[in-house]
MITILO-892520 format. One record per residue (C-alpha): residue in three letters; x, y, z. Coordinates in steps of 0.25 Angstrom, whole numbers, padded with zeros to 4 digits, m for minus. Each point is the difference from the previous one (the first is absolute). Example, Ala and Ser with C-alpha at 12.3 -4.5 7.8 and 13.67 -1.06 7.14 Angstrom:
BEGIN
['ALA'; [0049; m0018; 0031]]
['SER'; [0006; 0014; m0002]]
//
This chain:
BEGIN
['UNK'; [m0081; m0028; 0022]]
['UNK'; [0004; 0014; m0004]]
['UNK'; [0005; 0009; 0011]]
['UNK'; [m0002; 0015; m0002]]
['UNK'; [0007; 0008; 0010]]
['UNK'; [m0002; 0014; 0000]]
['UNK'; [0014; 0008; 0006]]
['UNK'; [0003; 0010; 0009]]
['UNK'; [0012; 0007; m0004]]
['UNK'; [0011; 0002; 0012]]
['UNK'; [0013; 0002; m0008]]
['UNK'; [0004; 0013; m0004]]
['UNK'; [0001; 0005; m0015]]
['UNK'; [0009; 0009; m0006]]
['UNK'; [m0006; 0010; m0009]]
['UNK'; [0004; m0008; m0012]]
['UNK'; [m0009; m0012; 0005]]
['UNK'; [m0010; 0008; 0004]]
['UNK'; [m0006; 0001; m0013]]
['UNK'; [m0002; m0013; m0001]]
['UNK'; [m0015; m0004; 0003]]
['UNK'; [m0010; m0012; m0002]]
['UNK'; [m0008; 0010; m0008]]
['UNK'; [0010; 0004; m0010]]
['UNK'; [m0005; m0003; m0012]]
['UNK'; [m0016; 0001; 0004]]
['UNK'; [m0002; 0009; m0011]]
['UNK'; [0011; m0003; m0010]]
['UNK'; [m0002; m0015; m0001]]
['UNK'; [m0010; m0004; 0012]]
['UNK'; [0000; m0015; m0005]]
['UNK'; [0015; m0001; 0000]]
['UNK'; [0000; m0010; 0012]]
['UNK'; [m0010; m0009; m0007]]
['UNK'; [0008; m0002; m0013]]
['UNK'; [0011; m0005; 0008]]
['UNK'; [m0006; m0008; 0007]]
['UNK'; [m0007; m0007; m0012]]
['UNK'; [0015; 0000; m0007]]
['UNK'; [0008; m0007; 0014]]
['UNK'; [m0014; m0009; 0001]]
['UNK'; [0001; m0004; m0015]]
['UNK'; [0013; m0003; 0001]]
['UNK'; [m0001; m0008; 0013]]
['UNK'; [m0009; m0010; m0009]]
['UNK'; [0011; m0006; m0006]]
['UNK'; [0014; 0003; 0007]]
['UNK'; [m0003; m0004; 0016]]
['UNK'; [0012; 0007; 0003]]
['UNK'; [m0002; 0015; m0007]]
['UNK'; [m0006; 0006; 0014]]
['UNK'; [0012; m0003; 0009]]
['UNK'; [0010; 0004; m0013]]
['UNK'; [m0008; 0015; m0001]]
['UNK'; [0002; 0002; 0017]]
['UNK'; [0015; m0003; m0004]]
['UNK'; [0000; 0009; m0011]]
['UNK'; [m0006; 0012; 0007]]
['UNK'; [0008; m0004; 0013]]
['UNK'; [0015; 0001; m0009]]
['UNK'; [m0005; 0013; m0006]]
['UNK'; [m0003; 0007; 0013]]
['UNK'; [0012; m0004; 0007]]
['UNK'; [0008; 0006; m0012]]
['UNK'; [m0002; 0015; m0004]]
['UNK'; [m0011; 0000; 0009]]
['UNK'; [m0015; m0005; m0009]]
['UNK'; [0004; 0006; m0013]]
['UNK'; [m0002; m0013; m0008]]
['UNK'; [0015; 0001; m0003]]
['UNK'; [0001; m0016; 0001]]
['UNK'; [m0010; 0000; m0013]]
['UNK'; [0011; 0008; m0009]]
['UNK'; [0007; m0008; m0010]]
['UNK'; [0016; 0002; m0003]]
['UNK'; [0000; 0010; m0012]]
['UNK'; [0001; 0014; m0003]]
['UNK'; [0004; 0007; 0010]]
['UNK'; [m0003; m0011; 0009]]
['UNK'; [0013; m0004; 0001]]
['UNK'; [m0001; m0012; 0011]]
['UNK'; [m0013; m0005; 0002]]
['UNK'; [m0003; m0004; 0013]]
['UNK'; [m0008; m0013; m0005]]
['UNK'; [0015; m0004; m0002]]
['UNK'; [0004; 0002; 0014]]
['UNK'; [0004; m0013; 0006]]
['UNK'; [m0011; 0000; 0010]]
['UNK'; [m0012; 0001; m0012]]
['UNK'; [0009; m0006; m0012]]
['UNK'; [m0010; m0013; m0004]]
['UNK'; [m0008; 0001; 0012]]
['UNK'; [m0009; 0013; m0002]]
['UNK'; [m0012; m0003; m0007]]
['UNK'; [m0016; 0006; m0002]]
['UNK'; [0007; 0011; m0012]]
['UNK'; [m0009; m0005; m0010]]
['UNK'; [m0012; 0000; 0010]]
['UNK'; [0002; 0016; 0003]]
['UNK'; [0003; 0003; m0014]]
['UNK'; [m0013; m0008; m0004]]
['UNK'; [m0007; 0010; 0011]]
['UNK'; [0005; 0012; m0005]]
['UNK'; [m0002; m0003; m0015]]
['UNK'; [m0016; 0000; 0005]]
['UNK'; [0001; 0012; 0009]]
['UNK'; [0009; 0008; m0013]]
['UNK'; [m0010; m0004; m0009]]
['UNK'; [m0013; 0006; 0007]]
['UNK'; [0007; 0011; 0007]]
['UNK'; [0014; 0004; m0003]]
['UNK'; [0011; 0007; 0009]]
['UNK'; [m0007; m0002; 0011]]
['UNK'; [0003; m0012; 0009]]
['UNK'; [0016; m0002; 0003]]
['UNK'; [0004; m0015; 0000]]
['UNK'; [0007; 0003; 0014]]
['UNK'; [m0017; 0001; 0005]]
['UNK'; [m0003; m0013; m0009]]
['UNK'; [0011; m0007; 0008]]
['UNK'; [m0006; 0005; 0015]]
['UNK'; [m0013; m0004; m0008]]
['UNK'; [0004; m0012; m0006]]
['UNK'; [0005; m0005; 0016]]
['UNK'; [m0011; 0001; 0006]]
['UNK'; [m0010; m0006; m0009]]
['UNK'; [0010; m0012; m0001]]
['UNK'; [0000; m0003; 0017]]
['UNK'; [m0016; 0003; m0001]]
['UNK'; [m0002; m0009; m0010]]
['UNK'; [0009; m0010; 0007]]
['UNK'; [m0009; m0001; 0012]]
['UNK'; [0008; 0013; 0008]]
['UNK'; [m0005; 0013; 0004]]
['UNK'; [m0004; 0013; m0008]]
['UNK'; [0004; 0012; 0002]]
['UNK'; [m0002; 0015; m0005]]
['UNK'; [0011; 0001; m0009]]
['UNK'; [0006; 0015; 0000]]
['UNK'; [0002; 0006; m0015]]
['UNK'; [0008; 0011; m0006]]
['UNK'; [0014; m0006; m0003]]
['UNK'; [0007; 0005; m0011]]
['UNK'; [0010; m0008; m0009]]
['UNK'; [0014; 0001; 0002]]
['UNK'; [0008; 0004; m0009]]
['UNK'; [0013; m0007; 0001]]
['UNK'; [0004; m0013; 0004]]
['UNK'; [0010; m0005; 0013]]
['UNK'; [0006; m0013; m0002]]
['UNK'; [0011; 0001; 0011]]
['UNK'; [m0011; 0004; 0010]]
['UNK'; [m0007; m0013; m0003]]
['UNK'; [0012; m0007; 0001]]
['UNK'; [0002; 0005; 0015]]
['UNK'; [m0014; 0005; 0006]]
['UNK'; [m0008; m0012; m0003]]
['UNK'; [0001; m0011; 0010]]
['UNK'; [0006; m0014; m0003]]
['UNK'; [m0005; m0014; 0004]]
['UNK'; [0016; 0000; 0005]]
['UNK'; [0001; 0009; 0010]]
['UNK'; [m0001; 0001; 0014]]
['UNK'; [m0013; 0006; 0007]]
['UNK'; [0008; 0012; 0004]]
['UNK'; [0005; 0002; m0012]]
['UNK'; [m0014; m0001; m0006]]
['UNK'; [m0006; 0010; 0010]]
['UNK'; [0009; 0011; m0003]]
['UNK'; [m0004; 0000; m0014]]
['UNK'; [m0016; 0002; 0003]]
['UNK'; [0006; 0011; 0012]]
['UNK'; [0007; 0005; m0013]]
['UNK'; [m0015; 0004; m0006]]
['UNK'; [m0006; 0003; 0013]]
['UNK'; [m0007; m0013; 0003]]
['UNK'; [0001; m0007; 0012]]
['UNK'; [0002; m0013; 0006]]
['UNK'; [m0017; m0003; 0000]]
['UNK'; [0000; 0004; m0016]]
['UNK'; [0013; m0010; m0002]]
['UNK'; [m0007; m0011; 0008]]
['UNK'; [m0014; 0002; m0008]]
['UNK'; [0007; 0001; m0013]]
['UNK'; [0006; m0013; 0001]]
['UNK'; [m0014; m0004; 0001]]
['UNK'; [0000; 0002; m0014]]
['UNK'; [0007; m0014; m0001]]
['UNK'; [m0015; m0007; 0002]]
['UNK'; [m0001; m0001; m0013]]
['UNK'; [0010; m0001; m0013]]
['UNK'; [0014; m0008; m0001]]
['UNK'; [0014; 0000; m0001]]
['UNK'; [0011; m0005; m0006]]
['UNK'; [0008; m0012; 0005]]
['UNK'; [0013; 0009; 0000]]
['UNK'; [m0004; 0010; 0009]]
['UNK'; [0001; m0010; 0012]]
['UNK'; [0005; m0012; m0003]]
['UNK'; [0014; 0005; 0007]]
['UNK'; [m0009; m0004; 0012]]
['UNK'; [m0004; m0015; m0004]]
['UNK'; [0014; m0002; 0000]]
['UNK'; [0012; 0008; 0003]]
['UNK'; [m0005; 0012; 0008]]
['UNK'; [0009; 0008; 0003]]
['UNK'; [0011; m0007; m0003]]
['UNK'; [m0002; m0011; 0010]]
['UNK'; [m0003; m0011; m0009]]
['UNK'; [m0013; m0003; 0006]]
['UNK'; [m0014; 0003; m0001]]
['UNK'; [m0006; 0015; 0007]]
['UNK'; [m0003; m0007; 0015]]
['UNK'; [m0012; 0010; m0002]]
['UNK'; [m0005; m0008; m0011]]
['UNK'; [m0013; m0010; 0005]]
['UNK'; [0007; m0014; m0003]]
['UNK'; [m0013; m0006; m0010]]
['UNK'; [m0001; 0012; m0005]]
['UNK'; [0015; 0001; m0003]]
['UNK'; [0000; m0014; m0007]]
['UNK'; [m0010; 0005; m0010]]
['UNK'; [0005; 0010; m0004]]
['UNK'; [0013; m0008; m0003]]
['UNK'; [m0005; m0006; m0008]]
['UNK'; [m0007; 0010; m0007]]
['UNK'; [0012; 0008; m0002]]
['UNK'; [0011; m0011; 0001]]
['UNK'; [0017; 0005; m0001]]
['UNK'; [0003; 0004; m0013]]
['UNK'; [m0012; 0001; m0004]]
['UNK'; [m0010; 0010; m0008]]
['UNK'; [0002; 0013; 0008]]
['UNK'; [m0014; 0004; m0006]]
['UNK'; [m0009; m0010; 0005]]
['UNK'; [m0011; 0006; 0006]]
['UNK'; [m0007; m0004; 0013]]
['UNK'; [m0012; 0007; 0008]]
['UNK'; [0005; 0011; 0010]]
['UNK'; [m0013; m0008; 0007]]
['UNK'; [0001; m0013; m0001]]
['UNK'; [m0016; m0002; 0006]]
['UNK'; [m0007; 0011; m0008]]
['UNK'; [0009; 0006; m0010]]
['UNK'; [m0010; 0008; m0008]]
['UNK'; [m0008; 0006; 0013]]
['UNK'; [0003; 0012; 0006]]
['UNK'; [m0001; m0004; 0014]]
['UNK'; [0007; m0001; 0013]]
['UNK'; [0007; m0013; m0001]]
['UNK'; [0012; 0005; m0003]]
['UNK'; [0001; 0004; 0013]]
['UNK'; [m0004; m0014; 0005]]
['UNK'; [0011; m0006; m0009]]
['UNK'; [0010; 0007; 0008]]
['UNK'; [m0004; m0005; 0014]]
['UNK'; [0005; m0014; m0006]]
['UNK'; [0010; 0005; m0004]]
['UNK'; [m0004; m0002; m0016]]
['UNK'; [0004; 0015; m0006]]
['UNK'; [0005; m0002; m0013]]
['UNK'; [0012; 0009; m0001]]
['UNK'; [0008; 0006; 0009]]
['UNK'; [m0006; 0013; 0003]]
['UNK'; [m0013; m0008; 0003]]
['UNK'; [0002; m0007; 0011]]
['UNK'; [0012; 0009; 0006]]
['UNK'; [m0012; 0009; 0005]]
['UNK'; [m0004; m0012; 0009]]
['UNK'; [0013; m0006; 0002]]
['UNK'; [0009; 0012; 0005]]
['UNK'; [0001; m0002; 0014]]
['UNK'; [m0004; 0014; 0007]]
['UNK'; [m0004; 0007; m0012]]
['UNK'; [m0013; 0008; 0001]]
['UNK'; [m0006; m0005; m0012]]
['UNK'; [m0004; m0014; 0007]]
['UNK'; [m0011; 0007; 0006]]
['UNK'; [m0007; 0006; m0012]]
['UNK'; [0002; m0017; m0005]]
['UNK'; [m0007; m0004; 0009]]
['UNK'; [m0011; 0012; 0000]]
['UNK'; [m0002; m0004; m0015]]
['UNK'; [m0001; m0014; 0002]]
['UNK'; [m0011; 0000; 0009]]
['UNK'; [m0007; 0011; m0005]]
['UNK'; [m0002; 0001; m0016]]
['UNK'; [m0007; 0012; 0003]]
['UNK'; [0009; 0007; 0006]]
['UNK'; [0010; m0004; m0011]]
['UNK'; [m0009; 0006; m0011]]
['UNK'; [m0002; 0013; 0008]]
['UNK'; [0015; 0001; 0001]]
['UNK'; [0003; m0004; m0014]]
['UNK'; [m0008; 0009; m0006]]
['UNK'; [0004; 0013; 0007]]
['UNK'; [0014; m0004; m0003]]
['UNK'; [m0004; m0001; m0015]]
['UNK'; [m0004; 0014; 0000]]
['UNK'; [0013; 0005; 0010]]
['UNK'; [0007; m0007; m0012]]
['UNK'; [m0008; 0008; m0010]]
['UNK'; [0004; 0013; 0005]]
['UNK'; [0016; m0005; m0002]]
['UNK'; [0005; 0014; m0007]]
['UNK'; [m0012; 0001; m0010]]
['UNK'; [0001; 0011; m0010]]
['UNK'; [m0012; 0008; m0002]]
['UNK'; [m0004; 0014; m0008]]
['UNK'; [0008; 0003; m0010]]
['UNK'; [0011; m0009; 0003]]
['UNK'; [0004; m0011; m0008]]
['UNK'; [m0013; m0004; m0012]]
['UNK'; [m0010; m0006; m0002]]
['UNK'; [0006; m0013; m0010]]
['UNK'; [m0008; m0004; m0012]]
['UNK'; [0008; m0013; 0000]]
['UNK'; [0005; m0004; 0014]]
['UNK'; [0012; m0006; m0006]]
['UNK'; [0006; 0012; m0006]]
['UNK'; [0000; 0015; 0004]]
['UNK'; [m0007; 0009; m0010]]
['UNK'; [0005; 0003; m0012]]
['UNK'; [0014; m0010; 0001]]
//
């Protein structure tokens, strides 16, 4: 079932992201929505786990520089340190080639028009509605960065290491709050991750030599033995272990049993006192609720420090700044 959920806006905007508007390119380029979608649904057809990789990829890019589709710059020129080679996106980004196969249609019917920053907001939402999730009025009118921050990617984005407190600051950091952390996380419905980012807990968590008490014990014997000591940290294994390529709220369910995948998952059930319990239990009894909340916090997100007007370009290639 697709869920269409129409929005009414409460944050405030700054004058920069007001600009921003569903409508944006309803003159310039009015099917711009549709050619996305056909690109992220072409590619679903044969790689299950493009939709939760492109969420990721516009997720790393907001959080950096705000949603100027820095992540996409390659290291060259006067891109000195790309962020791809940051350590929290080195080998583990992925959906590039989907977005430059997007814009190479887009550039070829109408050039200069669409920024790669909009493909990503684009490419998002198409990827959680063709998984199952809601839809949602995607606002347009980013402009592409011109520059690239790999330090900022290195210490704004969250890791699957850190504690919950720690976490929360970063979102605070870009003005999203503790409902937007929660919903995001939610994001970990679908897709997979690597062995090495928590098999600290299957067996020497925090240095105590045993498993994280957190950890549901069947749970914890399988994934053992899918990412045994010493073994291939790049091993993947489903974020949701019951329906890995649907976006839907058992996620949340996985947490009540304690069967969060990495650390950061299921410490938002598990920290005693911490108001992000409630919202875990919201969610996993009411997938609708979830949907509503994840899709305003994706356009909160959207609206992270977007340039707009003449600030920064419009990329003809979204791995390289004009003219480089």
């Amino acid at each position: 079932m697709l869920y269409t959920i129409t929005l009414v806006l409460t944050f405030a905007f700054s004058p920069l992201n007001a600009q921003l508007s569903s409508t944006f390119y309803s003159t310039t380029y009015p099917n711009v929505s549709s050619i996305v979608r056909n690109g992220v649904q072409q590619a679903l057809q044969s790689d299950s786990r493009i939709g939760a990789s492109l969420v990721r990829l516009h997720f790393h890019d907001c959080f950096v520089n705000g949603c100027d589709a820095s992540i996409l710059l390659d290291q060259g020129g006067n891109i000195r340190q790309s962020e791809k080679n940051a350590a929290p996106n080195f080998n583990s980004i992925r959906g590039e080639g989907v977005v430059d196969n997007i814009k190479t249609s887009i550039e070829n019917s109408c050039p200069g028009v669409v920024s790669c920053a909009d493909i990503l907001a684009l490419a998002a939402e198409s990827s959680v509605s063709l998984s199952g999730g809601p839809s949602w009025n995607v606002l347009l009118g980013r402009r592409d960065g011109l520059s690239a921050n790999q330090a900022g990617a290195n210490s704004s984005l969250p890791s699957p290491f850190e504690s919950l407190a720690t976490v929360t600051s970063k979102f605070s950091a870009v003005g999203l709050g503790t409902n937007d952390l929660v919903a995001f996380s939610g994001a970990h419905t679908f897709g997979r991750a690597q062995c090495q980012f928590f098999s600290q807990r299957l067996f020497n968590f925090n240095g105590t030599g045993s498993p994280d008490p957190t950890l549901n014990s069947t749970y914890l014997a399988t994934l053992q033995q899918n990412c045994p000591q010493n073994g291939n940290g790049s091993t993947l294994n489903n974020l949701d272990p019951s329906s890995p390529n649907t976006f839907d709220n058992n996620y949340f369910m996985n947490l009540l049993t304690n069967q969060g995948l990495l650390q950061t998952d299921q410490e938002l059930f598990s920290t005693n006192g911490s108001a992000t319990i409630s919202i875990v239990n919201n969610f996993a009894n009411n997938q609708t609720a979830f949907f509503l909340a994840f899709a305003q916090s994706m356009i909160n997100m959207g609206n992270i420090s977007p340039l707009t007007g003449t600030q920064g370009e419009i990329r003809n290639d979204c791995k390289k700044v004009n003219g480089s």
